[in-house]
N, C-alpha and C positions, 0 to 999 in steps of 0.2 A: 710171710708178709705178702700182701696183694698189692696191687694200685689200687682196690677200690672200687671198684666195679667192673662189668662186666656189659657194660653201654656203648656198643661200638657205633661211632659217631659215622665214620667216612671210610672209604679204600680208597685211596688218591691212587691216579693213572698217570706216568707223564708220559708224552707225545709230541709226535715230532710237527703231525698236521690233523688238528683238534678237530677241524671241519670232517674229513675223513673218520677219525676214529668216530666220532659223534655219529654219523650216519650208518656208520656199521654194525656198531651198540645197539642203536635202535630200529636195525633189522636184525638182528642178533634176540633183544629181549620182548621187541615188540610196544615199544614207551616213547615219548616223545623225551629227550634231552631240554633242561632248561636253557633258555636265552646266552650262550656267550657273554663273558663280561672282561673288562682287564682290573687286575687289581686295581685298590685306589691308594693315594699319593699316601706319602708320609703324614702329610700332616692331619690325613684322617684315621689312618692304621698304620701306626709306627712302628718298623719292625727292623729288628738288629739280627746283622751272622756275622756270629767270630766277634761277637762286642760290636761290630761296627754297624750304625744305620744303612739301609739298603733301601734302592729304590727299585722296586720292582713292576713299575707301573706298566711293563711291556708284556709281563707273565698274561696270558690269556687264559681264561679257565671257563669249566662247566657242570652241570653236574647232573645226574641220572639219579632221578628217587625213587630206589627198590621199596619192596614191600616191610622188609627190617635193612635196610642200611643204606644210605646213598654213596653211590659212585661217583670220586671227583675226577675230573681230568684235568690236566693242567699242561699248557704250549710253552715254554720259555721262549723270553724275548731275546736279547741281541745282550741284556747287562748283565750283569752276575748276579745268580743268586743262588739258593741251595737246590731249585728245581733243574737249572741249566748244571750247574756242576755236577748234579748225579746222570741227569741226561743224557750230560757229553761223558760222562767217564763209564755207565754201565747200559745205556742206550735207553729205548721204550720197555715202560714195565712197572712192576707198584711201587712207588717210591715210599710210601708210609701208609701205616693203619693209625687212625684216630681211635680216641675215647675219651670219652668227655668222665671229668673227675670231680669226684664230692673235696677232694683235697690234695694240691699238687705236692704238697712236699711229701705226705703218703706216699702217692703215686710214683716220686722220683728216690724215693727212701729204697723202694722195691724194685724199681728199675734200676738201683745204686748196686743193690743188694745180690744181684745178677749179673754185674761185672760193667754194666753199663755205662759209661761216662755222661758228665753233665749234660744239660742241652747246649746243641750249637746255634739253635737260631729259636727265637721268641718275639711274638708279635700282640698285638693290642688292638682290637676293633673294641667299637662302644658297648658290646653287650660279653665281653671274653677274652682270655689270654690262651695263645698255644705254643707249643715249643714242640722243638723237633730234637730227638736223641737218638741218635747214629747207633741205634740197639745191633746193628744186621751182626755181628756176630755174635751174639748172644742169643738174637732172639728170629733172624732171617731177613728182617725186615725193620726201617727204620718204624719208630712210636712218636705219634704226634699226642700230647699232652693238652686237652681242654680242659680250662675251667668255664662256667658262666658266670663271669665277675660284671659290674656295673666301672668302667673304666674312666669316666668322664673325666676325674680329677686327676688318675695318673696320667692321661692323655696331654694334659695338659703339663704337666710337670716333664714328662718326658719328652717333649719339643723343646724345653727353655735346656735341660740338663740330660742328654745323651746318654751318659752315665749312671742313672738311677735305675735302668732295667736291669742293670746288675744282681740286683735286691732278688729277682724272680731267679737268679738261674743257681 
């Protein structure tokens, strides 16, 4: 049993001061790093760790587009989230590989299947759902889970009832 593909989406980076690492990257590869952004609010990408919604709107990110795969990096802000908790607990370093999936319960059947526990944290932008599963010992490193889903409706549902992201995990 696979996930499903073999479509690696991102290599997420976390760091401690994104300015620096970005400048170093792109004397290192020779590319210019996209624009700096901070995540956006809940109520545009609702996203849960540990069941609970999260506000991460401090998390700073950016991202480098190789020729097959882009490099994400990611700053944690001052609240909690899953990038500050791996952060502070294992320093600067890859926190997750992405892949984007034709089908997540596929994808999490096979990551099951591996010894891997549920996802701890799952999120909702308008064009995809991803989740992050704590693979590192099984697999070295945590697995972020894309789909490209069309989110509008559950976007909405999931602001009135907190509890329905349940369904994904």
């Amino acid at each position: 049993m696979s996930i499903g593909t073999t479509k690696l989406c991102h290599i997420a980076i976390l760091v401690k001061d994104l300015d620096r690492a970005l400048a170093n990257w792109e004397k290192v590869l020779g590319v210019k790093a996209g624009a700096p952004f901070y995540l956006p609010p809940a109520s545009e990408v609702p996203a849960f760790t540990d069941g609970k919604p999260g506000d991460y709107t401090d998390c700073r990110l950016a991202t480098i587009q190789l020729e097959n795969c882009v490099l994400e990096f990611a700053q944690p802000g001052a609240n909690p989230s899953p990038w500050k908790d791996k952060l502070d607990r294992d320093g600067e370093g890859v926190q997750h590989i992405s892949f984007i999936v034709p089908d997540r319960e596929k994808a999490r059947d096979a990551l099951k299947a591996v010894g891997a526990p549920a996802p701890y944290h799952i999120g909702y932008w308008p064009g995809g759902t991803y989740s992050f599963t704590n693979s590192t010992p099984q697999l070295g490193v945590e697995i972020n889970i894309k789909t490209d889903d069309d989110n509008t409706a559950k976007k909405a549902r999931l602001l009135s009832d907190p509890d329905f992201h349940k369904q994904d995990l």
